[in-house]
N, C-alpha and C positions, 0 to 999 in steps of 0.2 A: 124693150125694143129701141129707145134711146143709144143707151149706150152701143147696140149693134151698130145704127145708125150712127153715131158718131165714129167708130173704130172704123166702117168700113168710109167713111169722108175722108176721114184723115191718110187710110191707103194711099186712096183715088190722089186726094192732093200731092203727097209725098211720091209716087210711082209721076207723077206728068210735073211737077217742079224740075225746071231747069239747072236749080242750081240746092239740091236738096242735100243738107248739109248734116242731119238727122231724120230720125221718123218726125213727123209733123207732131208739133205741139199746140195747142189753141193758141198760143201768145203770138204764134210765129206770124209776124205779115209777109203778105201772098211776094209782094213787089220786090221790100227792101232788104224781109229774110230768106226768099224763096227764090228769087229769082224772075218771076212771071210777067210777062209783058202783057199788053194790051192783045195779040191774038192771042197767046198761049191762055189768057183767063177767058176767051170766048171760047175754047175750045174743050179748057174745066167747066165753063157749062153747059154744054153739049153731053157730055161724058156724064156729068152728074143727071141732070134730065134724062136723059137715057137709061141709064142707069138705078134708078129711083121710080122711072116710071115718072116723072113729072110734066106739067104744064110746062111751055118753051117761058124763060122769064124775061120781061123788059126790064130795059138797060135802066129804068128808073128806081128798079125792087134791087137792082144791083149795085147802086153805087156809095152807099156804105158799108161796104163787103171789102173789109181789108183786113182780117185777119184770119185765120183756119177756123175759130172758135166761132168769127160771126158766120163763115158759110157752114158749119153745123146746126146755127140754128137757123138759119134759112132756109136749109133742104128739112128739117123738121118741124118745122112751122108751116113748111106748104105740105108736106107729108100730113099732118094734125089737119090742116083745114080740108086736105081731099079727105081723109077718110070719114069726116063729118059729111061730107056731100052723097 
């Protein structure tokens, strides 16, 4: 399921990046390789929450979320802890 989960992140990111230069790569950061501004990444997490079925996240579980590779393990991290609940 990982990897699902990861393939279908890196979509979502690549399809709503501004400035999407190839398919997303885990190295790629969201800002300075992708493009994304300050609303466009509240907007990837809307899209991803939604999308995942997830809890709405605070801006404090977010803000070392700077590259495609840490927001896969972030939606699978919180993916792992809902399904223990």
């Amino acid at each position: 399921m990982t990897a699902a989960v990861a393939q279908r992140v890196r979509k979502l990111v690549h399809a709503m990046a501004p400035d999407p230069q190839a398919p997303a790569e885990d190295s790629q950061r969201l800002i300075e390789d992708m493009g994304f501004d300050s609303l466009r990444l509240m907007e990837l997490t809307v899209v991803l929450e939604r999308s995942f079925d997830l809890p709405r996240y605070k801006p404090e579980q977010l803000v070392g979320v700077r590259r495609v590779g840490e927001v896969i393990s972030l939606v699978t991290a919180t993916l792992a802890v809902e399904d223990q609940s």
